[in-house]
N, C-alpha and C positions, 0 to 999 in steps of 0.2 A: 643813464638812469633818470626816471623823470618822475619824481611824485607827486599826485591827486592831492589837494585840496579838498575837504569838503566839509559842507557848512550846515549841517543838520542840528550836528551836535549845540543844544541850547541852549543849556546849562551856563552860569557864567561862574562856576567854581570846579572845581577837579574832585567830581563827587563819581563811584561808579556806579553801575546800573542803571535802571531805569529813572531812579532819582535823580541822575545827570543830565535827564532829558529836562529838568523843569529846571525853572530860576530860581534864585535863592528868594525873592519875591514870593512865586508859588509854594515851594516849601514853608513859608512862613505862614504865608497865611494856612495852610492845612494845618501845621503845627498850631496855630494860637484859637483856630477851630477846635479844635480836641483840647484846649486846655483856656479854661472860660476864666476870665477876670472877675472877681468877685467883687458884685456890687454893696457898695456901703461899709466895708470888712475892712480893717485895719493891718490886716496881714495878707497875701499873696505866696501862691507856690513857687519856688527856685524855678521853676520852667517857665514861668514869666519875667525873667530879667533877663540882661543881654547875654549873661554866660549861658544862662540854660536856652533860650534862642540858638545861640552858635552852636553850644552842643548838641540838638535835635536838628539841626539843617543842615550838619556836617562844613558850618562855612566857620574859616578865622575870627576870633574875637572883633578883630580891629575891622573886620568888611561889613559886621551888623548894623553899626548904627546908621550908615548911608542908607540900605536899604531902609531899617523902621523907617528912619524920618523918611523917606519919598513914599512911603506908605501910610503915613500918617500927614503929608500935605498934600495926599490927595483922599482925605478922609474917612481913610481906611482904619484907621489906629488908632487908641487912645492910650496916654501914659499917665501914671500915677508916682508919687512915691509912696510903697507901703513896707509894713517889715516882715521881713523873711526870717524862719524859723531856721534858727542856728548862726543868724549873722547880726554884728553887732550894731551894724547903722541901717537905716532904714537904703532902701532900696529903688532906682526906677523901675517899672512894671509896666506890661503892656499888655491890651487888650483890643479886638475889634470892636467896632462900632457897629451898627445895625448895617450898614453899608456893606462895610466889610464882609460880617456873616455873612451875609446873601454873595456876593462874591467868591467865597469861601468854598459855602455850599455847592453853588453853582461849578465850581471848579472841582469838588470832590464827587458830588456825583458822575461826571464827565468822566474822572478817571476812574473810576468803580465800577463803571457799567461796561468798560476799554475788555477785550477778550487775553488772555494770556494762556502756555501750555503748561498744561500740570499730565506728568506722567502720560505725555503723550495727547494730550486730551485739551481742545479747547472748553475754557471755562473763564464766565467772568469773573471782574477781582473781589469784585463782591461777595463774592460765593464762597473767596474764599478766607473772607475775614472771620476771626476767633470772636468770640463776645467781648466787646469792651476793648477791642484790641487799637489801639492810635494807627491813624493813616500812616503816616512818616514807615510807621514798624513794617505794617501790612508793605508797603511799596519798599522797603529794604530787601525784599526776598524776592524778587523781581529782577532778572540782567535785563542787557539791552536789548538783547533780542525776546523782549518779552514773555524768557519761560520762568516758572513757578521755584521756587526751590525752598526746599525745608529748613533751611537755614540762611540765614540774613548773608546778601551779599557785600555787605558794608554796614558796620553799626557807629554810632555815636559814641563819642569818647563819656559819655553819660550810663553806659552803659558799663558792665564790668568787664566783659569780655570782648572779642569780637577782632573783624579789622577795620581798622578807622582809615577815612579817606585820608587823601595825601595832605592837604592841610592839615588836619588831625593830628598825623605823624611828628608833621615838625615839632608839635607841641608836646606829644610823648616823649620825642627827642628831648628836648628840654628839661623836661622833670627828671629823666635818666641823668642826665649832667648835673643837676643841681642836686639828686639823690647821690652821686658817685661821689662828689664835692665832700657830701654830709659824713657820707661814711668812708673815708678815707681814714681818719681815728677810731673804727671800728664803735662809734656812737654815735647818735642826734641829738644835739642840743635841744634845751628848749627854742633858742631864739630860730635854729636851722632849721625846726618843724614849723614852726611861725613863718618863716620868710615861702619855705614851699607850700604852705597850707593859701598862704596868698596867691601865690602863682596858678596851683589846683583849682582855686577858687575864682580867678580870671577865667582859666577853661572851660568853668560847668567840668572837671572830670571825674568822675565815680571814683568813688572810695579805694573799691576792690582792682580796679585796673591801677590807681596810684599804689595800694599793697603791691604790686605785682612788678611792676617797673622801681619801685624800692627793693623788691627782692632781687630782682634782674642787676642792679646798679652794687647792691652788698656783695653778689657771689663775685664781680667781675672786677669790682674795687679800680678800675681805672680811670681816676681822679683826674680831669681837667682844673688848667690853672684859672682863678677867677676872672682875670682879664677877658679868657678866655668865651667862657660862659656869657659874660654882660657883651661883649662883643654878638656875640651867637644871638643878645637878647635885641639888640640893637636891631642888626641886618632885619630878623623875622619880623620887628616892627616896621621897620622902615620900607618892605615889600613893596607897599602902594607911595613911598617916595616922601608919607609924613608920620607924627607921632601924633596919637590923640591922647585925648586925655588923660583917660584909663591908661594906658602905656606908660603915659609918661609920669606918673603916679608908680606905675611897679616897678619901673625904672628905677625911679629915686629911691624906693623902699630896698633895691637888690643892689643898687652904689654902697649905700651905705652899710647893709648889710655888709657887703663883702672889703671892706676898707678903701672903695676907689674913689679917691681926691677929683676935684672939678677937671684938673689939669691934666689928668688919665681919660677922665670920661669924656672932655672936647676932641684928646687925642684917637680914641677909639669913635667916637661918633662921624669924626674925617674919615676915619679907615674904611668904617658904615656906608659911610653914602658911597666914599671913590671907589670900594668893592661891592658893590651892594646885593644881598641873597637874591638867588633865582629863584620864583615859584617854581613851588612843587613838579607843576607836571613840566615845568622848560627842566628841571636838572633832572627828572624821570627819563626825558624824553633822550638827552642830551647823553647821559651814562648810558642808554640804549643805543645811540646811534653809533657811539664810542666805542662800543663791543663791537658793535657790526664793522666798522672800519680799522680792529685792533690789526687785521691781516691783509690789509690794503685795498681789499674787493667787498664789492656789495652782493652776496647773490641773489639769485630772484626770489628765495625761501627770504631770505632777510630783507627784502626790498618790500613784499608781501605785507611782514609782520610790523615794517615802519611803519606802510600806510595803515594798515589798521589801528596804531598806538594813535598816528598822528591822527586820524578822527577823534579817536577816543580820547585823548590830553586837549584835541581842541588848539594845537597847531599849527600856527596857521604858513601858508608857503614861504613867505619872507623871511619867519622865525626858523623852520626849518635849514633856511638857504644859509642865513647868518651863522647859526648852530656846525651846520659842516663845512663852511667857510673857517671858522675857527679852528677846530679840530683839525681838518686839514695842514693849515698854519701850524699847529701843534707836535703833528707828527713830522713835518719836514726840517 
């Protein structure tokens, strides 16, 4: 059996469709294009900080701020602290710079004028934008093979509805364990709504999808132990190998919260690192390849639908090789 490589795929997050083809770079800048920093103003919209960033680019909290800053020291960017309606400390905020716009611009015309199939029918994407309607949304309805589709092919956890990219997930994951947590005494405390309204509010995630995964977590009532949880918070931090700061602020607020001592938490942050979570698309990738080899053969119908995953997760041959080198080991 011998699997293709291939290197198209641009994207440098695990986002689907067509919005997978751009960098989480390009996405930004089309996102902070459609949403203008207000000069001279004391207050700023929630989609100008780094939650609402994350949430509209479909990328992890903790992967934003690399990006901004390489976009703002090449003078793309500018940051503010101002105050956001509904929180209690003032806020960093970010805006293009004249540079930027033009950039921006220059980059969304480009993709506007790109042809896609709607019902069979080439038409530009322009054409087929709503009044008023944000780029990000317009190219959510969009796959890879650039047909049209009437419904978002991946929404923003900002959104109420929808399916959130595989980053996204882990994070819904998340609020379902800390919601199951809550309601295991068949109630939510004040302080348990405090502790997830924090968490919600690292994400950017919509109201109406956190209702939703509280309603999912009350019917199912299977309560993880808190070790457990902070563990869980640990690994998804730790993804890219550090803690920033943000992180490590919720951190401290969910130890305490949940009563774990320094001497629990240095013991769990070893477990962190010497086990450390797989992204998203390696453990997508990896429970995939695992089914394919649950009955000892690969066929060519399943050898087919690898390589296609392994484009589309972005893959690459080594990671692949490693992945069933493991498994292998595993079944023997």
């Amino acid at each position: 059996m011998c699997f293709r490589y291939h290197s198209q795929h641009r994207g440098d997050s695990v986002v689907d469709g067509y919005l997978g083809e751009l960098t989480t770079e390009e996405r930004m800048l089309l996102h902070l294009h459609d949403h203008v920093l207000p000069e001279g103003e004391w207050e700023a919209p929630l989609s100008l900080t780094q939650a609402g960033v994350s949430a509209a680019v479909h990328v992890q909290r903790k992967h934003v701020p690399r990006t901004l800053k390489r976009l703002e020291s090449n003078g793309f960017l500018i940051s503010s602290k101002r105050h956001i309606p509904g929180a209690k400390q003032r806020r960093i905020v970010y805006g293009l710079t004249s540079e930027g716009r033009n950039r921006a611009s220059l980059l969304r015309n480009k993709i506007l004028s790109r042809e896609v199939k709607n019902e069979g029918t080439s038409i530009k994407i322009s054409e087929l934008r709503k009044g008023g309607q944000l780029t990000l949304d317009l190219l959510s309805h969009i796959d890879e093979a650039m047909v049209f589709h009437e419904n978002p092919v991946i929404s923003p956890v900002s959104n109420p509805d929808g399916v959130a990219s595989l980053d996204a997930q882990a994070g819904e994951q998340l609020v379902r364990r800390l919601f199951a947590r809550a309601w295991e005494d068949g109630k939510i405390t004040k302080d348990e709504q405090q502790l997830i309204s924090e968490v919600v509010e690292f994400l950017g995630m919509h109201p109406e999808r956190v209702r939703r995964l509280s309603d999912e977590s009350r019917r199912s009532q299977k309560a993880p132990p808190p070790e457990e949880i902070y563990l869980d918070m640990l690994k998804q931090a730790l993804v890219d190998g550090k803690l920033v700061e943000d992180e490590i602020a919720l951190l401290e607020t969910v130890r305490v919260a949940f009563g774990i001592d320094q001497l629990a938490h240095q013991r769990l942050l070893k477990v962190a690192i010497e086990e450390p979570e797989l992204a998203p698309n390696i453990k997508t990738y990896r429970a995939t390849l695992g089914t394919a080899l649950a009955d000892g053969i690969i066929t060519a119908d399943e050898d087919a639908m690898l390589q296609t995953l392994q484009q589309t997760l972005n893959i690459s041959q080594l990671q692949h090789a490693e992945i069933l080198a493991e498994l292998r080991d595993s079944i023997k």
